[in-house]
N, C-alpha and C positions, 0 to 999 in steps of 0.2 A: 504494500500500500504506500503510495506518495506520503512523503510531510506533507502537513496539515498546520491548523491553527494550533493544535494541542501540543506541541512540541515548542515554539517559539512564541510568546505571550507580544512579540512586538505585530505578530502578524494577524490578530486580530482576535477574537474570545476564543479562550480552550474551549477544548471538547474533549468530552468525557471519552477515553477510549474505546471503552462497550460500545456507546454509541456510535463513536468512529467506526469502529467496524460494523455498524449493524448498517448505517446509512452505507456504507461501500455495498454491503450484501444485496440492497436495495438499489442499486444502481448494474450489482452484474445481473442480478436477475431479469431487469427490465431491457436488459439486452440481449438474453438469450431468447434462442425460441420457444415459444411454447411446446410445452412439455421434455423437454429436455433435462436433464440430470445434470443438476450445478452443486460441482465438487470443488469448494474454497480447500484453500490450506489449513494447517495450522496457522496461530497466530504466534509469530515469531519478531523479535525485534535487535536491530546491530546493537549492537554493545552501547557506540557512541551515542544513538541514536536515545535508546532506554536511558542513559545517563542525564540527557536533558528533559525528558519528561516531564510534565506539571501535572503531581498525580496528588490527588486529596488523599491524607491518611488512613488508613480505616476506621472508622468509627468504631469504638468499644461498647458495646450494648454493657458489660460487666464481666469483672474478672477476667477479662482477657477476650471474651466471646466477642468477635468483630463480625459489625454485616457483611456479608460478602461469603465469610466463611462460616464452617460449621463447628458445635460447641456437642459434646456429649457429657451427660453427668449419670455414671454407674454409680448404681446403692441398691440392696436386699430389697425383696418386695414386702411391700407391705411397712418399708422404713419411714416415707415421706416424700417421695420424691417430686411429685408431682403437685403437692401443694407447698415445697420449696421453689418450684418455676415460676407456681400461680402470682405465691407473694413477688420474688423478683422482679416479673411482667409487673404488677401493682403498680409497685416502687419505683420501676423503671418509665411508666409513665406519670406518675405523678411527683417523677425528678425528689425524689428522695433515698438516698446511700439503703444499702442491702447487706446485712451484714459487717456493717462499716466500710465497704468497698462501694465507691461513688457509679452511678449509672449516668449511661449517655443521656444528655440534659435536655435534648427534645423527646417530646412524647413519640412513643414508635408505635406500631399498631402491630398486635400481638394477635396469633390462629393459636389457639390451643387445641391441636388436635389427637385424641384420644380413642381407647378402647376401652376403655376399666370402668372410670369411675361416672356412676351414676350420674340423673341432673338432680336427684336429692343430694346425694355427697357435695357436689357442687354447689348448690345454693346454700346449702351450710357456710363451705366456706367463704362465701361470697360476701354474704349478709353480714359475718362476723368479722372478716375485714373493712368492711365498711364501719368499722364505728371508728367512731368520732373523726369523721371525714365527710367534711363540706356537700351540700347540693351541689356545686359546682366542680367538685374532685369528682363525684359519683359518677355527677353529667360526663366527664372528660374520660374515666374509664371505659365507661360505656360509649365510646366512641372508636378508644382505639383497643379494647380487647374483645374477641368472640372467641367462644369455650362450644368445643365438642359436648351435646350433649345426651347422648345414646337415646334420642327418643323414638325411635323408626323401629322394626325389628330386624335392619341389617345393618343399624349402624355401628355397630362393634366390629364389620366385617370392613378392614383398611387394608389389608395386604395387596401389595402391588402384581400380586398375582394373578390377581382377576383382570383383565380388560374392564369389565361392567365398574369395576371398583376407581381401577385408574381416571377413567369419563369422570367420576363421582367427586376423585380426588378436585379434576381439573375445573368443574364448574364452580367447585367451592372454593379455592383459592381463588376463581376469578370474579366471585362475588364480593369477597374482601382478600384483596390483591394486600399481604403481610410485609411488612417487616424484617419481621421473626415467626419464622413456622415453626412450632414445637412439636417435636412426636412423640409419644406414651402412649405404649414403650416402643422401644425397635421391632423387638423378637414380631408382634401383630400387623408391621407393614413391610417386615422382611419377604421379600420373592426369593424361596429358595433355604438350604439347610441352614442352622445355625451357625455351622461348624466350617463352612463353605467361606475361604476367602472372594472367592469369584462370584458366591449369590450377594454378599456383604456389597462388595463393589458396585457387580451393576445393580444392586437397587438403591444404591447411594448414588448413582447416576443417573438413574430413573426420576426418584424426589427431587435432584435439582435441576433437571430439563424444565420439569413439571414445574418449579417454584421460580424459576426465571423467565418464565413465560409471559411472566404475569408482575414478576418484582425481580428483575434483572441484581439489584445488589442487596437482597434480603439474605437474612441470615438465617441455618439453620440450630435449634436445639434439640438436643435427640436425647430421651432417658431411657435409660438401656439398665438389664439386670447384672449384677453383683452376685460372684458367689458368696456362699454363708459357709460360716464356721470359722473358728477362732483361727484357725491356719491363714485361710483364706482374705479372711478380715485385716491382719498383720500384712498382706500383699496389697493395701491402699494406698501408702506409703514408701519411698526408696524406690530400690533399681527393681522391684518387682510391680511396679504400681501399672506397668503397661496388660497384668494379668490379673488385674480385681475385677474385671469383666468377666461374663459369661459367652463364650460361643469364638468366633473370629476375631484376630488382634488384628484385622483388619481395619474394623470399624475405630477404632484407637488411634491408628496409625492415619488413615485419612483425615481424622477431626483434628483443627487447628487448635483448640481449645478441650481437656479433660477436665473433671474434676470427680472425685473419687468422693460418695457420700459413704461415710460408716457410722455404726450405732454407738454412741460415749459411754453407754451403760445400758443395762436389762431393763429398764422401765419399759410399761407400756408404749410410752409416747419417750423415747430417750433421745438424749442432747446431739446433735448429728456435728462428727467430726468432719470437716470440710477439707480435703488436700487437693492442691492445683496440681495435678499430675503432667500437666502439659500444657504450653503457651508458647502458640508460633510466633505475636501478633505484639506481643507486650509482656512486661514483666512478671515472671511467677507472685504470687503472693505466699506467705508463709501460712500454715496450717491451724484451724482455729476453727472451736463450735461453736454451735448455736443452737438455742434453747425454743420451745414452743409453745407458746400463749396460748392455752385454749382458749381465751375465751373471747380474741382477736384473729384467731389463727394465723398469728404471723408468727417469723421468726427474729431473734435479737440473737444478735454476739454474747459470748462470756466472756468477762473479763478476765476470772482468774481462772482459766479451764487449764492444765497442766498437760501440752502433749506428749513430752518426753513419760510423763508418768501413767499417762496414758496406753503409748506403746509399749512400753515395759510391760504392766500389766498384763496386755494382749497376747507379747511376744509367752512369757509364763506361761498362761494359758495354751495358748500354741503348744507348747513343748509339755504339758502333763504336767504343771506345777501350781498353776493359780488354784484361787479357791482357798488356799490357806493365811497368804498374804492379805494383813491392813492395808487397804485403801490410803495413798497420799490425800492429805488433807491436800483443798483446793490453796492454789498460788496467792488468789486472796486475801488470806488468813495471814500470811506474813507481812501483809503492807504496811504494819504499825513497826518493820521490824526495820526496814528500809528508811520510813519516817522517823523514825529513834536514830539510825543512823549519822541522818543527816544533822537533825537539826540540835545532835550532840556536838558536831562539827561547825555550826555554823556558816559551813559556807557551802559552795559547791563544789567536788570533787572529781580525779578520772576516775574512769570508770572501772578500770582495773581494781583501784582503790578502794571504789565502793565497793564493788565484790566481795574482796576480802573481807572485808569489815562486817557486809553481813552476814558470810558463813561463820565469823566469832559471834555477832549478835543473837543468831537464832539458836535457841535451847535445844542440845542435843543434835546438832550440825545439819549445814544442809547442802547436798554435793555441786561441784559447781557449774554444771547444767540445771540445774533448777535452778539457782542463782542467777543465770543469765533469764531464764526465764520471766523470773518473778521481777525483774530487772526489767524485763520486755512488758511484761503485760502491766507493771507501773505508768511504763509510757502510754502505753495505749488508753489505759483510761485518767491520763491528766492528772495521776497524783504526783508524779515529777517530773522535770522536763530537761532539757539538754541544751547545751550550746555547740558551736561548730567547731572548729579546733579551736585549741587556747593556744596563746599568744605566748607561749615560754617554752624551756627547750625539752625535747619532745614531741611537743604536741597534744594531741590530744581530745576525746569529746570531756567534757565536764557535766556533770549531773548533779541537781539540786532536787530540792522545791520550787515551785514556779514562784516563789515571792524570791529566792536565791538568785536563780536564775534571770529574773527581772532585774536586779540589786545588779547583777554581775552587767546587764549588758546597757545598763542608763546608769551613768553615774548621778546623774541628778538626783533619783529616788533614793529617799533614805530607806537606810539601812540598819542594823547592828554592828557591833565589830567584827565580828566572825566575817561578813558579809566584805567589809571594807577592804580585810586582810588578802581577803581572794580575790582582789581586783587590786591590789595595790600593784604597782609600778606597769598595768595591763591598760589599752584604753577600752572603751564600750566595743561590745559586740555587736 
């Protein structure tokens, strides 16, 4: 294909490349003769050529998941998974953080399409995420999400197996052309065995013919099953996390975006451990639960959920030994220990330093993975904060209290002595 406007901004407005090639396709075609077999290339581009590009970034729907590509989140049946998407979708349109991880800041218009779960299930949770959320929020949901809702007697039947099915797919995507198409779960719209890398494939190329028909840079999300049991469950995480699925590492290996849901504990309704197993598109995030409100049906972050002691546990279990072992108290329980720390100190400190200090603080010691932990999930929820390197030799982050940490980076605000000491001969941060 010739340059264009999309390569050189001086020659007049970009064009989206998709489009550039769809307008080219519309131009050989209108030159062939009718009924003739018009065979494009691949699209291929020179080196130099790609270099100058003016390509918009990909938009982050969350956690890594970019439109354009597709996001799979493996977990046990019957853990949550699907009213983990629901809220996300929520959140995601009504531009509010998901887990503490920020969502893309326009509203997207979300297909939630399904085999499982009822339209009682679903109005449950619907109804109960709706509270204390605006006329106005509600209106704006119900604009941009539509939810599968089995009310037919063939609507459970998705599998791209069927032609009659596929028709069904394509008029309802093109009744509300997505965003984000979700599917729950895979195994019900897979054509072909589980176990098959080559059914895995082409019905992953099936879904996105079908979803670009209609929404050329939509993205897809796919929940897919998780093996069970405590061996299995320990392969969430680490260099085994490409095998906490069930069926073809297929489906794994195509998705630009993983995320690996496991259960925090035996409850009914238990805390779902969240690991980024994989991120083409943007930065992994580190591993952290979340907790379930019944009586909003959403989900919140924990702040002192301990994963190291978490996988330990697991790994025990795994091998024939849990069961006998006390439970680590939550990481939260030590934040007075952190705060004694400090403000024994009076100022802010490295961070090596504070470590130290609080494996002596804490009664009956505590190893120094935990310590960095409890250190981490301090940060996260605002009880102390950090500066950027310090200004002396070494280096260094410094960790306080946010009233330290303030003291340390305005000299103007008063302080204590403690406070004066650790900025002395330093200027503001």
């Amino acid at each position: 294909m010739a340059e264009t406007s999309l390569l050189e901004p001086g020659r007049g407005a970009p064009m989206n490349p998709i489009d550039a090639m769809e307008a080219e396709a519309v131009t050989t075609q209108a030159d062939t003769p009718e009924g003739a077999d018009v065979v494009r290339p691949y699209s291929t581009r020179a080196w130099d050529e790609l270099a100058r590009m003016l390509l918009t970034p990909p938009e982050i729907v969350w956690g890594g998941f970019a439109l354009g590509g597709s996001c799979v989140i493996f977990g046990q049946g019957g853990l949550g998974k699907s009213r983990f998407a629901l809220n996300l979708a929520r959140n995601q349109v009504l531009g509010i953080p998901f887990a503490g991880i920020p969502t893309a800041p326009r509203p997207l218009r979300h297909l939630m399409m399904g085999s499982e779960n009822s339209i009682h299930r679903l109005q449950n949770d619907v109804r109960k995420m709706n509270a204390g959320l605006s006329p106005e929020q509600i209106a704006t949901l119900g604009e941009h999400i539509r939810l599968a809702t089995l009310e037919g007697p063939e609507d459970c039947h998705i599998s791209l197996a069927s032609p009659r099915n596929v028709e069904r797919w394509r008029v309802t995507l093109e009744g509300f052309p997505p965003d984000c198409l979700w599917v729950d779960p895979w195994g019900d719209i897979l054509d072909g065995e589980a176990n098959s890398d080559e059914d895995t494939r082409q019905t992953l190329s099936a879904l996105r013919r079908l979803l670009r028909k209609v929404s050329p840079e939509a993205g897809m999300g796919i929940l897919a099953h998780a093996r069970t049991g405590a061996r299995n469950i320990a392969q969430a995480v680490g260099y085994d996390a490409a095998n906490f699925g069930k069926g073809s590492k297929a489906l794994y290996s195509a998705a630009r975006c993983v995320w690996n849901l496991a259960p925090g504990d035996e409850e009914e309704n238990p805390r779902l451990v969240c690991v980024h197993a994989k991120s083409n598109d943007a930065p992994k995030f580190p591993p952290f639960a979340v907790s379930l409100d019944p009586d909003t049906m959403t989900y919140s972050r924990e702040d002192g959920f301990d994963f190291d002691a978490w996988k330990g546990e697991l790994s025990a279990r795994a091998n024939g030994k849990g069961g006998g072992r006390k439970p680590a108290p939550p990481l939260d329980t030590f934040r007075p220990h952190v705060l004694e720390v400090l403000n024994k100190a009076g100022k802010p400190m490295p961070s090596g330093v504070l470590h130290a200090k609080i494996a002596e603080a804490v009664p009956g010691g505590i190893g120094e993975k935990r310590v960095r932990a409890l250190v981490a999930d301090c940060l996260f929820a605002g009880v102390i904060a950090k500066t950027g390197r310090a200004r002396e030799p070494g280096g260094g982050v410094l960790i306080g209290t946010p009233e330290q940490i303030a003291a340390y980076r305005n000299p103007s605000l008063p302080m204590d002595a403690g406070s004066k000491a650790a900025r002395k001969g330093r200027g503001p941060k």
